[in-house]
C-alpha positions in Angstrom: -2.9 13.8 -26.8 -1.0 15.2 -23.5 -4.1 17.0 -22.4 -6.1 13.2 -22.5 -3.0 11.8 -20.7 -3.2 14.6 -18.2 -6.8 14.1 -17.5 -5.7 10.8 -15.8 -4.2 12.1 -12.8 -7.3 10.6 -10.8 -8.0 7.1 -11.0 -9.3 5.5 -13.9 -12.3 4.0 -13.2 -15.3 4.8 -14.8 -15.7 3.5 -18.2 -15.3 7.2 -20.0 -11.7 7.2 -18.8 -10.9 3.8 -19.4 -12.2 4.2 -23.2 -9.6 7.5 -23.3 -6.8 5.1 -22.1 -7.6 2.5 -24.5 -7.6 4.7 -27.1 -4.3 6.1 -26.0 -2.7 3.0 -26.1 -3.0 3.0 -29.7 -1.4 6.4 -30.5 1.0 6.7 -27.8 2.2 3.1 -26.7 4.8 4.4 -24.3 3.1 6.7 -22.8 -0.4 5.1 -22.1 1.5 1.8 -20.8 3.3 4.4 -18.0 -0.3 5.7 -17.5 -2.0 2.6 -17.1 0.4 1.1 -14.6 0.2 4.6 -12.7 -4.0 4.1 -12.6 -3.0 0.3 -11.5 -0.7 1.5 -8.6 -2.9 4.2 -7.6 -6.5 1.7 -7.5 -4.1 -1.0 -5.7 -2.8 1.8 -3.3 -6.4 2.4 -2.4 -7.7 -1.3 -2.1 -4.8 -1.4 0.5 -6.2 1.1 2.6 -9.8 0.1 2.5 -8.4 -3.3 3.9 -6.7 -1.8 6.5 -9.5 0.2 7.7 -12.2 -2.9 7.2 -9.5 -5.1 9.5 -9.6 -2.2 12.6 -12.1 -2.2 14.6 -14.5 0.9 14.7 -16.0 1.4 17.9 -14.9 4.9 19.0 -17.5 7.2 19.9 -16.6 9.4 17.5 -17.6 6.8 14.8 -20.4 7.0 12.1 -21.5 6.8 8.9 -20.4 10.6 8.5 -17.0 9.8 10.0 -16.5 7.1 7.5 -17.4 8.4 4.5 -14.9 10.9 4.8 -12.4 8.3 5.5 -13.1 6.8 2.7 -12.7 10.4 0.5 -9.4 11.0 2.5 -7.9 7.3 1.9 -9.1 8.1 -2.0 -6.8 10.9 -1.7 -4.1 9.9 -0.1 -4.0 6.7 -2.8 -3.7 8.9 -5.6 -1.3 10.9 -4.2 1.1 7.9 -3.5 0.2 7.1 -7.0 1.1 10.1 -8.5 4.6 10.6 -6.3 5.2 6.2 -6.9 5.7 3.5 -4.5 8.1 1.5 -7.3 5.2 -0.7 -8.7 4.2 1.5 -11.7 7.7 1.1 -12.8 8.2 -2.4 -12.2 5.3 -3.2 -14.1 6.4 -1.1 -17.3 9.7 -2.6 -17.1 8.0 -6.3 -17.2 5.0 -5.7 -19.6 8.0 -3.7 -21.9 10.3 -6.4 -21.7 7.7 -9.3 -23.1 5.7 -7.3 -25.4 8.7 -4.7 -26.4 5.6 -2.3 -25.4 3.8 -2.9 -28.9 -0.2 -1.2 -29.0 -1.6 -5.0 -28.2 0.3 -5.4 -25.2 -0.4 -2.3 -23.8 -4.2 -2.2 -23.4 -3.5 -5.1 -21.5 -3.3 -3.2 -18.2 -6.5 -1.6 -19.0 -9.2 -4.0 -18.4 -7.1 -5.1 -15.6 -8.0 -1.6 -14.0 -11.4 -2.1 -14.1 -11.3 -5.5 -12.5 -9.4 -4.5 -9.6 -11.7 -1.7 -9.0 -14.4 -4.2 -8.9 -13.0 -7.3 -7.7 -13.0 -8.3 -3.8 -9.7 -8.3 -2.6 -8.2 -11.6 -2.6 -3.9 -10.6 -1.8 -2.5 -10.9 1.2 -2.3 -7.2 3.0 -1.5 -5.5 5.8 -4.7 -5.8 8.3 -4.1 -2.8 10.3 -3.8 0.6 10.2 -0.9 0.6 12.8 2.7 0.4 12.4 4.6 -2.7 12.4 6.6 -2.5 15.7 3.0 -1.8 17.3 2.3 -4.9 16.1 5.2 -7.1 17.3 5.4 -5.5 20.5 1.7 -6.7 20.6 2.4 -10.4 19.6 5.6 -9.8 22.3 3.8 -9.3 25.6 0.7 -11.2 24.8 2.2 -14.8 23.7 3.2 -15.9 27.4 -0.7 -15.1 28.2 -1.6 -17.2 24.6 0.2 -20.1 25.6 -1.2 -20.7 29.0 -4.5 -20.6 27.2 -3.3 -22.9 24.2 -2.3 -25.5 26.9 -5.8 -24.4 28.7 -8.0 -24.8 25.4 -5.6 -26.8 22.8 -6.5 -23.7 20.4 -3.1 -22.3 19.0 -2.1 -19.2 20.4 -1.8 -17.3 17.5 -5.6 -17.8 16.6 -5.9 -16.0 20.0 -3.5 -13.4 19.8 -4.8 -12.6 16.3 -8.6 -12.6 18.1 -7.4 -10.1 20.8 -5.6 -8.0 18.1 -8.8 -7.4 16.0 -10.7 -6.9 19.1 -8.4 -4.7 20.7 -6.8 -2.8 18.0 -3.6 -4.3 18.6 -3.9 -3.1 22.2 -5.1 0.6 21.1 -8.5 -0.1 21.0 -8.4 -1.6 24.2 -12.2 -1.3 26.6 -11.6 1.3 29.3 -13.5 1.9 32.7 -15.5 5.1 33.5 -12.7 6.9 35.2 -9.7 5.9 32.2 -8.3 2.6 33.3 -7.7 -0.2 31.4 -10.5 -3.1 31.9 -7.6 -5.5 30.0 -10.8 -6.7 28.1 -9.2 -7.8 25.2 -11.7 -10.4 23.9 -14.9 -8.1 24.2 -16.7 -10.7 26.1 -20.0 -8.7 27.5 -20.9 -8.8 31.1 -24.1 -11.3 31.5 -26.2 -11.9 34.1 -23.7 -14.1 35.8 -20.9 -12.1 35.8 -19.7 -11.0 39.4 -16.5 -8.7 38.7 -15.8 -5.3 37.6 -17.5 -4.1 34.5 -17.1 -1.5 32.4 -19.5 -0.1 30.1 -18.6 1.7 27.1 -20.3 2.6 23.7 -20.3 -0.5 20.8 -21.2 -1.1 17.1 -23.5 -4.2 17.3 -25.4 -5.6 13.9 -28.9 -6.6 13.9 -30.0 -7.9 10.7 -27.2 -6.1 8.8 -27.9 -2.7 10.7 -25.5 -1.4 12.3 -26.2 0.3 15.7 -24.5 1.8 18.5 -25.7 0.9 21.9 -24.0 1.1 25.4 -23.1 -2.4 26.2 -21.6 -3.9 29.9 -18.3 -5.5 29.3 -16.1 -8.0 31.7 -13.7 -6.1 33.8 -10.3 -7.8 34.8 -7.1 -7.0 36.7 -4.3 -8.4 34.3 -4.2 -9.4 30.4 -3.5 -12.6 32.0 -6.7 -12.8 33.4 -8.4 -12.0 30.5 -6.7 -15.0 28.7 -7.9 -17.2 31.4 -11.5 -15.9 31.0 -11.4 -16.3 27.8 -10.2 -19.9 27.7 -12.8 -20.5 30.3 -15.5 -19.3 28.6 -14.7 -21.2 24.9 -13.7 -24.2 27.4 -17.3 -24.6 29.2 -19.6 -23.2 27.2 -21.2 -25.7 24.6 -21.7 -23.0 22.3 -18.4 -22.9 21.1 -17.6 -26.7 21.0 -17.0 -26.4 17.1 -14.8 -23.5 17.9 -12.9 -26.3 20.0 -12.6 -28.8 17.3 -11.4 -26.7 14.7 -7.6 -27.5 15.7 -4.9 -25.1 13.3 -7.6 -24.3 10.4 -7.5 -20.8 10.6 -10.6 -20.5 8.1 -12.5 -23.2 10.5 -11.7 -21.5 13.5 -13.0 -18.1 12.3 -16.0 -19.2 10.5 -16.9 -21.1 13.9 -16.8 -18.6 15.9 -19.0 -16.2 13.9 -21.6 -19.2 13.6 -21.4 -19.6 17.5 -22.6 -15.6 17.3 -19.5 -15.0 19.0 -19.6 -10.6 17.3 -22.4 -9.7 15.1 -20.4 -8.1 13.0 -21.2 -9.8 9.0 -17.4 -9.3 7.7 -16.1 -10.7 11.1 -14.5 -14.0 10.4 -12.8 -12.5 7.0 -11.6 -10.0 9.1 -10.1 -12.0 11.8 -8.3 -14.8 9.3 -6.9 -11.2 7.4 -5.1 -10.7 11.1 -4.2 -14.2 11.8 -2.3 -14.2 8.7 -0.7 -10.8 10.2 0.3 -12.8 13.5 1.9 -15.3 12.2 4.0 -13.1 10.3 5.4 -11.6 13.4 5.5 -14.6 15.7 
């Protein structure tokens, strides 16, 4: 028996060490409900991170499927070794499973199948959409809601859609597009430089979907002297340009507002308006 519940260090989700679980929970009751809740805090842990990393933009030149495949073995990793040292939810959930069930064999496999849902299941909870640190965050929301406003009055879109647009597109400022020799193009909307386009332009290396593919081309992005500018431009450009009238119209819905932009083929990116209500929701927690 302790050398199945030992075997469970890693995270439970393939059906032989689900099956061991169960099976636990009906000689050991105590111990597989601990276990069970460690797997659930371990798989939750991980879910976390993948959201984190989905909501951050990855357009470094450094980037690729190698790159993130290894992320994705590293934030395995780190999850199950929060798990394993316990971020208080493992417990909690013992406590409260214990306390309606008095931890009885039933009760405990309960946990179980809920394992192998999560590790299936989209994520649907509200999380953390970046990888950065809170105060990065607020001191984000901080110096770009003056700019927001002006183009709230400018567009009648509210300004945290906005901010929460130029934090996705930006990486809450630490993502932002650069020019060749280091200085900031205060791009923070990653509107491309067209054929009409007059000013400065930078052009730096992008991750651009065609059909699902993803690619990597160098792309020739709008320049600007101020963030303030860049607000402007970009109320200007959602303003007069009939392709984003639905954009326009969509008012405080959140949902709308990111769906309409995607259908306007504002980024080609597939996941892009789940992405962008995920760091909305994140604005308006700090506004």
């Amino acid at each position: 028996m302790t050398s199945q519940l030992n075997n469970l260090n890693g995270l439970a989700v393939d059906s032989q060490s689900l099956d061991a679980l169960r099976a636990q929970a009906k000689q050991a009751p105590d111990k597989a409900l601990a276990a069970a809740a460690k797997q659930f805090e371990a798989v939750f842990m991980n879910m976390l991170m993948k959201s984190m990393r989905d909501a951050t933009p990855q357009d470094g030149m450094f980037d690729s499927e190698q790159t993130k495949m290894f992320t994705s073995m590293l934030d395995q990793q780190l999850s199950q070794n929060l798990g394993s040292r316990g971020t208080g939810l493992a417990e909690l959930m013992v406590k409260q499973l214990s306390r309606h069930s008095g931890a009885d064999a039933q009760a405990v496999e309960m946990p179980v199948p809920a394992v192998r849902q999560v590790a299936k299941a989209p994520l649907a909870m509200s999380v953390l959409p970046s990888a950065y640190k809170e105060s990065v965050q607020q001191d984000f929301v901080q110096r770009m809601m003056p700019h927001a406003m002006q183009a709230s009055r400018d567009t009648g879109l509210p300004a945290h859609q906005m901010i929460g647009q130029a934090a996705l597109e930006s990486g809450w400022g630490k993502r932002e597009i650069l020019m060749k020799d280091g200085s900031n193009s205060y791009n923070l909307f990653g509107i491309k430089a067209g054929a009409n386009w007059t000013g400065k332009v930078a052009e730096v290396r992008t991750t651009e979907y065609h059909n699902g593919v993803a690619s990597k081309p160098v792309e020739k992005f709008r320049a600007y002297d101020s963030y303030a500018d860049s607000f402007r431009d970009y109320a200007k450009l959602l303003s007069d340009n009939p392709r984003y009238a639905k954009v326009l119209e969509q008012g405080e819905s959140v949902q709308g507002f990111a769906q309409a932009l995607q259908r306007a083929g504002y980024a080609t990116d597939p996941k892009y308006a789940d992405k962008l209500v995920q760091v909305i929701g994140r604005v308006n927690t700090l506004a």
